[in-house]
SEVEXFI-564898 format. One record per atom (N, C-alpha, C, O): residue number from 1; x negated, y negated, z negated. Coordinates in Angstrom, 3 decimals, decimal comma. Layout:
N
<r resi="NUM" east="X" north="Y" up="Z"/>
...
END
This chain:
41
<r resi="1" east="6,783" north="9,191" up="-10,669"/>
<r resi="1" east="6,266" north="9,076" up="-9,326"/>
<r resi="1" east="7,336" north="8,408" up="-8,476"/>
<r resi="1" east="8,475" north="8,845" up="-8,643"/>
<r resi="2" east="7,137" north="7,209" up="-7,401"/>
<r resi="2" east="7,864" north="6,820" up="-6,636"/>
<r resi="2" east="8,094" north="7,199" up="-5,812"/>
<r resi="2" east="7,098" north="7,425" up="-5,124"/>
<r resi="3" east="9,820" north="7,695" up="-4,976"/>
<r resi="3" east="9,626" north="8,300" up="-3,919"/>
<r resi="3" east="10,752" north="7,324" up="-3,389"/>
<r resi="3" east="11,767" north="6,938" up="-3,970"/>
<r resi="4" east="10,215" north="6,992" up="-1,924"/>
<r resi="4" east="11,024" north="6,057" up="-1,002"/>
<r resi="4" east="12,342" north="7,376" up="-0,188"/>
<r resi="4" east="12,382" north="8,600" up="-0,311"/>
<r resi="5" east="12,843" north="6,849" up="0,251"/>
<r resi="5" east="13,994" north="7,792" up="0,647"/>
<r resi="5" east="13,361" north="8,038" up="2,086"/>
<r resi="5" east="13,813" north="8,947" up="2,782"/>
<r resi="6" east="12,356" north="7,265" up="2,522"/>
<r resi="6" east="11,762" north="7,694" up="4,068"/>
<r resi="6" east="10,898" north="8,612" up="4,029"/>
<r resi="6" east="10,407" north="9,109" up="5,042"/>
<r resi="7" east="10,580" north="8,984" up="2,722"/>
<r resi="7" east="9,947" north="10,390" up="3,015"/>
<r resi="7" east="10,162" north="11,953" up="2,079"/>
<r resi="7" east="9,500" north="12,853" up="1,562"/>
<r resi="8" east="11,602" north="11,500" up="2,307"/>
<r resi="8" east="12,390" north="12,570" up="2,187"/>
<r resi="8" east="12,484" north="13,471" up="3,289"/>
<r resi="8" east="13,414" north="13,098" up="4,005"/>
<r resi="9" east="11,694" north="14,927" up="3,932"/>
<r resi="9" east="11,751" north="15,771" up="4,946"/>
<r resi="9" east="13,674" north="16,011" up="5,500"/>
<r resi="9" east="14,009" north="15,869" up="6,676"/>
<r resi="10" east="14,446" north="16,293" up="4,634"/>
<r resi="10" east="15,699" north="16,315" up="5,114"/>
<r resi="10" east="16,240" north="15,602" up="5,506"/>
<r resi="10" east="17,324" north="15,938" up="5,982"/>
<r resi="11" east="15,809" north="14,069" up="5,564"/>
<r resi="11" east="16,570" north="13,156" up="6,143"/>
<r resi="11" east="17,479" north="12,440" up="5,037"/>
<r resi="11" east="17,822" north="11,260" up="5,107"/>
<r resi="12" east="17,827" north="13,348" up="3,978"/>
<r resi="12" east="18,824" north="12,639" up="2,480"/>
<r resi="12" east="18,462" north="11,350" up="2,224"/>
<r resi="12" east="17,388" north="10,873" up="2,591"/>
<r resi="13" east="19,022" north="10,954" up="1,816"/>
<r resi="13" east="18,294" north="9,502" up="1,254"/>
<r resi="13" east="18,126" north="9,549" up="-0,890"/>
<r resi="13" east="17,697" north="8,795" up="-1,763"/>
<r resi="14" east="18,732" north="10,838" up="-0,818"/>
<r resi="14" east="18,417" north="10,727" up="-2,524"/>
<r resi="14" east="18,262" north="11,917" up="-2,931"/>
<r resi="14" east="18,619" north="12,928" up="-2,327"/>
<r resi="15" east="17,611" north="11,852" up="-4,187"/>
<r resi="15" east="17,417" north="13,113" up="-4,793"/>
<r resi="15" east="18,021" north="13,351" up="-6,292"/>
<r resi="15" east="18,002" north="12,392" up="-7,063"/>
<r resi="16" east="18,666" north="14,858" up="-6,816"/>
<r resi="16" east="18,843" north="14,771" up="-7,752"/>
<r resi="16" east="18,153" north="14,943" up="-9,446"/>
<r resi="16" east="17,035" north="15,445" up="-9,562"/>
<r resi="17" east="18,417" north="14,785" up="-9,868"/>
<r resi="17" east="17,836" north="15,004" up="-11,611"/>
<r resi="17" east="17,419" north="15,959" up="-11,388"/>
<r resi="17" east="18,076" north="16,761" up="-10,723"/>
<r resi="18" east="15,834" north="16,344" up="-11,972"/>
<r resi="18" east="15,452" north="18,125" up="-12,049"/>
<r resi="18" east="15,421" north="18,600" up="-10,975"/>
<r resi="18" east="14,559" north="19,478" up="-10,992"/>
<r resi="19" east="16,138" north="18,484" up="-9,473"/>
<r resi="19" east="15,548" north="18,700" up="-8,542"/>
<r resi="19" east="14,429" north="18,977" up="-7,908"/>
<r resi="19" east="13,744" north="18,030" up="-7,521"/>
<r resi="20" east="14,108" north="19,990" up="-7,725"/>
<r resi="20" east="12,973" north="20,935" up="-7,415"/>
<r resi="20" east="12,653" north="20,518" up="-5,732"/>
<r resi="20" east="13,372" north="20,694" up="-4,748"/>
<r resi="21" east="11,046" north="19,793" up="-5,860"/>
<r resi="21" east="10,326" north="19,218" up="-4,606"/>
<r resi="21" east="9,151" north="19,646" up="-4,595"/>
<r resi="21" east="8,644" north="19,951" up="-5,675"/>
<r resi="22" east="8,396" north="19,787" up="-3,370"/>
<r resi="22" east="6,402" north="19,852" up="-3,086"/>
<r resi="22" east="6,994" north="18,490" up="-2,533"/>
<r resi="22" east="8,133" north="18,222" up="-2,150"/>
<r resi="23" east="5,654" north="17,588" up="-2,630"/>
<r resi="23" east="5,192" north="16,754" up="-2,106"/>
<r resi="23" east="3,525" north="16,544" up="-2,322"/>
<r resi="23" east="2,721" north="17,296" up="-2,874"/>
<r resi="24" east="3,287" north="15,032" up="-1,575"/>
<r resi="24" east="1,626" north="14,687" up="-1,396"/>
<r resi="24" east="1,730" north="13,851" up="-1,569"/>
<r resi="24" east="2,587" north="13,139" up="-1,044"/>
<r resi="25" east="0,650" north="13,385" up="-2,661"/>
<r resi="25" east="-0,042" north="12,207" up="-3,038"/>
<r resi="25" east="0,180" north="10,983" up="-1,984"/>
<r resi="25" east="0,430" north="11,517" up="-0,903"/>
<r resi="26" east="0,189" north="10,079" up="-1,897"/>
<r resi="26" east="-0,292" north="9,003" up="-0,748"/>
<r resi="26" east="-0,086" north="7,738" up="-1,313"/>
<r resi="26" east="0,802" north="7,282" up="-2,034"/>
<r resi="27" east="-1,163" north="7,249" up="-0,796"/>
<r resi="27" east="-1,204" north="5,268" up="-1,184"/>
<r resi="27" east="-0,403" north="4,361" up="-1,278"/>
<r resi="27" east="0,139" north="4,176" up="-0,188"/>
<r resi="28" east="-0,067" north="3,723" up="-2,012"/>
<r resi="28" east="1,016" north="3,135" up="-2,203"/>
<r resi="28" east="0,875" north="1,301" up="-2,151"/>
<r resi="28" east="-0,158" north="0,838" up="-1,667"/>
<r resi="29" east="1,667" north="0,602" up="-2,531"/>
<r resi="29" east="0,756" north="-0,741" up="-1,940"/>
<r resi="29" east="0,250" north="-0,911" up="-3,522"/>
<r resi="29" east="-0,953" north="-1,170" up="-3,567"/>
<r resi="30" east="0,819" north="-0,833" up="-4,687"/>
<r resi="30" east="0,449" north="-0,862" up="-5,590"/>
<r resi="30" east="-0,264" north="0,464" up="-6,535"/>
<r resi="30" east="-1,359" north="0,466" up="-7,099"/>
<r resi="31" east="0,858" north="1,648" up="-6,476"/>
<r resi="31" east="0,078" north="2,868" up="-7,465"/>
<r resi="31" east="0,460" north="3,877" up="-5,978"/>
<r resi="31" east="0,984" north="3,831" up="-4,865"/>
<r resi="32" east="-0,226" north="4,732" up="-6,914"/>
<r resi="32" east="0,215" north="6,266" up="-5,501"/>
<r resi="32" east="1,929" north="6,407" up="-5,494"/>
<r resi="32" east="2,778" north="5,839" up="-6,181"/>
<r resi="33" east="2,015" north="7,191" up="-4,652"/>
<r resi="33" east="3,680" north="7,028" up="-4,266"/>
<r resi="33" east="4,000" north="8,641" up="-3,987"/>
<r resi="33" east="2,907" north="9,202" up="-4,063"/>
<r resi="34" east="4,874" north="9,470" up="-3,742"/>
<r resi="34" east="4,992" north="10,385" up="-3,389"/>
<r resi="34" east="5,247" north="10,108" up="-1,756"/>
<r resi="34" east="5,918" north="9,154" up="-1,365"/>
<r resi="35" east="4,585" north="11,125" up="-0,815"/>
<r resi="35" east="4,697" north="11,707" up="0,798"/>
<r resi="35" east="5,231" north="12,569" up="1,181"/>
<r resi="35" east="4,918" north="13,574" up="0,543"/>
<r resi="36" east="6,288" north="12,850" up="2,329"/>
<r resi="36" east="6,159" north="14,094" up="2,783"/>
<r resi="36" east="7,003" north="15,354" up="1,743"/>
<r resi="36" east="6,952" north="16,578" up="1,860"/>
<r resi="37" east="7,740" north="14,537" up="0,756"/>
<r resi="37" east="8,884" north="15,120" up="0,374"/>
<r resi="37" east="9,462" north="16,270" up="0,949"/>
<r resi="37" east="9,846" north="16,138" up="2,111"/>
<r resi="38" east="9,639" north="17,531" up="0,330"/>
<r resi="38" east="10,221" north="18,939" up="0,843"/>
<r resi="38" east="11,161" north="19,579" up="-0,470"/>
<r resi="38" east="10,661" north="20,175" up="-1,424"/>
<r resi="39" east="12,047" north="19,418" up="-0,362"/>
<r resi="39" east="12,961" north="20,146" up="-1,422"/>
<r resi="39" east="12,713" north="21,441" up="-1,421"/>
<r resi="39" east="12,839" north="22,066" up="-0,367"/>
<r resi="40" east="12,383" north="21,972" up="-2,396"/>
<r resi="40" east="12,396" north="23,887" up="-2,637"/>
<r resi="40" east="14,097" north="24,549" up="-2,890"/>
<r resi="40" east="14,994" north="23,925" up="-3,457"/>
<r resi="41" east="14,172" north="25,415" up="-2,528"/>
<r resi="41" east="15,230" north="25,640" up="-2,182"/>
<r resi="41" east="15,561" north="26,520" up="-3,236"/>
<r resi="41" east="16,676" north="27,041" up="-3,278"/>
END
């Protein structure tokens, strides 16, 4: 799944390996993309 660093909720710009996230589906220009990025804590 693609995730842009702009919709990362914390503001991070990266995420790590195995890193534990919720996110949402959303449109992408080509395939779906990940939204709305929330790291589980």
């Amino acid at each position: 799944m693609f995730v842009h660093f702009s919709a990362i909720q914390s503001g991070s710009r990266s995420l790590e390996e195995n890193q534990k996230v919720e996110f949402e589906v959303t449109p992408g220009p080509k395939d779906p993309q990940a939204g709305n990025v929330t790291v589980i804590a």
